[in-house]
C-alpha positions in Angstrom: -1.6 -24.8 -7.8 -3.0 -22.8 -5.3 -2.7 -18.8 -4.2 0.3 -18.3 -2.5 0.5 -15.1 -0.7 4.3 -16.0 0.4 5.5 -16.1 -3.8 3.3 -12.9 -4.5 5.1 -11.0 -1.5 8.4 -12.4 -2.2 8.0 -11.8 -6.0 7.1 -8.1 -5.6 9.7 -7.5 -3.2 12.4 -8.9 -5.6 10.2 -6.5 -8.4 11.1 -3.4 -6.6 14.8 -4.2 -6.0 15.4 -5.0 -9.4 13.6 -2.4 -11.0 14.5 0.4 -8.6 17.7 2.6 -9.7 18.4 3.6 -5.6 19.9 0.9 -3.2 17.2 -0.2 -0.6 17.5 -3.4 1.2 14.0 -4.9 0.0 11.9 -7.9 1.4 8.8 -9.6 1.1 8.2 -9.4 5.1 8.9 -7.0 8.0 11.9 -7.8 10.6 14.1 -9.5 7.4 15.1 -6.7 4.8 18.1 -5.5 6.8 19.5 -1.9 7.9 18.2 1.3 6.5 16.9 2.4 4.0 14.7 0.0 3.4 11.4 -1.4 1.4 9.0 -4.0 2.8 5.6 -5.9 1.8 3.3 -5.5 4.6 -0.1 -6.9 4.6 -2.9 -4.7 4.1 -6.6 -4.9 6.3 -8.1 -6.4 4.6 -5.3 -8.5 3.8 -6.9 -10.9 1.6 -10.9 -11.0 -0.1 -11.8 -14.1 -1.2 -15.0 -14.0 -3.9 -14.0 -11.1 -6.2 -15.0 -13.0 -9.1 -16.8 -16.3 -9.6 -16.0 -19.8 -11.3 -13.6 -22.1 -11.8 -10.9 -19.7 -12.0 -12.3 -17.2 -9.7 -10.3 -13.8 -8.3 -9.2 -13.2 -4.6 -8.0 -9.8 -4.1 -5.2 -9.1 -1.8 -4.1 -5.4 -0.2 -0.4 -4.9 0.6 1.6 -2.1 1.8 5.0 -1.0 0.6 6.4 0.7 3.1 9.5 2.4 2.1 12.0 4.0 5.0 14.4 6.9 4.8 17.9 6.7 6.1 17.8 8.7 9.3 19.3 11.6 8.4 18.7 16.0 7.9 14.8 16.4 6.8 15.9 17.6 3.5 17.9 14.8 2.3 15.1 12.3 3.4 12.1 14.0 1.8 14.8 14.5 -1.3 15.3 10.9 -1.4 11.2 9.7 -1.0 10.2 12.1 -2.9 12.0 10.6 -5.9 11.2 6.9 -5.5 7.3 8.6 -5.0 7.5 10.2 -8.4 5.5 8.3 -11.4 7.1 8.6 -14.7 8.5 6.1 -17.3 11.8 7.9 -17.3 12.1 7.8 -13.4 14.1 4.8 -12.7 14.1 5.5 -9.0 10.3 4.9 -9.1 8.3 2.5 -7.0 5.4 2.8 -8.9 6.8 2.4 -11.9 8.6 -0.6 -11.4 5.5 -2.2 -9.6 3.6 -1.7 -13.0 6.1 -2.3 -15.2 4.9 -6.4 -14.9 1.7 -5.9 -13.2 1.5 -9.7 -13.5 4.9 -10.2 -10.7 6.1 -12.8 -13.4 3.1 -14.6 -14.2 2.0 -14.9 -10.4 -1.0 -13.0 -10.3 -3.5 -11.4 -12.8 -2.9 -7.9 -12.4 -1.2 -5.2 -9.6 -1.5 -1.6 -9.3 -0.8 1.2 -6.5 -3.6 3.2 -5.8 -2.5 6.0 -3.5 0.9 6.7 -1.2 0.2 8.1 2.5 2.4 11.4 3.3 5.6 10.5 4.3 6.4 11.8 8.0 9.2 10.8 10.7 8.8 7.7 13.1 10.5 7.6 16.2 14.1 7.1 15.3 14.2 9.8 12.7 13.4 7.6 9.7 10.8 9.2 6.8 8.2 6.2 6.3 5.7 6.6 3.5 3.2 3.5 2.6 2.4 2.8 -1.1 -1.2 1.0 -1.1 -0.8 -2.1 -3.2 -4.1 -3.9 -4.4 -3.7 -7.6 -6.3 -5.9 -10.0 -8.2 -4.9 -13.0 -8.3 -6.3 -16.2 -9.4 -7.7 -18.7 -6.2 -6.6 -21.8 -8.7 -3.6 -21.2 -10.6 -1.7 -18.1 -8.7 
């Protein structure tokens, strides 16, 4: 079997919304997860590197973003909410990071994931808060 980008965006999509305590439509790809507030698996730049390792079984790396969007509502209950599902901690069950890591393997589909870094969250046009969690995977060019 070959990488497939599709399973590894799908499967940490499906991740987040079973690990993650607060209701957020979730999905794999932009335009398809639904009304607000929402979670999606964006494609990084670059979005895939293909010779991190060498060999038969040799690593491509691939960068996503989880974008995560606010209801639009007062600026205090938006930053209230993203500032939980932010938060690190074993014990935080709202946590995106946490529930990333808790199988940094999405099942089996990829050799190991991780979140590096989350941009400051801040308002887009229609009011929503939007914050982007960078993503960074190795998977395996034969078997992933």
């Amino acid at each position: 079997m070959s990488l497939n980008l599709q399973a590894i965006r799908e499967g940490l999509a499906a991740q987040i919304k079973a690990r993650v305590a607060r209701s957020f439509n979730t999905d794999g790809y932009e335009g398809t997860a639904g009304t607000f507030p929402m979670i999606v698996i964006k494609p990084g730049n670059p979005y895939v590197t293909y010779h991190e390792s060498f060999g038969d079984r040799a690593l491509a790396g691939i960068e996503l973003l989880i974008e995560v969007t606010t209801t639009a509502a007062d600026g205090k209950s938006a930053y209230v909410v993203m500032d939980q599902v932010l938060s690190p901690g074993l014990s935080n069950t709202s946590s995106i990071l946490e529930a990333v890591e808790a199988d940094n393997t999405i099942g089996g589909l990829v050799a190991n994931v991780w979140i590096s870094q989350v941009s400051a969250p801040s308002l887009d046009e229609f009011g929503h808060l939007v914050a982007e969690l960078s993503c960074h995977v190795l998977a395996n060019k034969s078997t992933s």
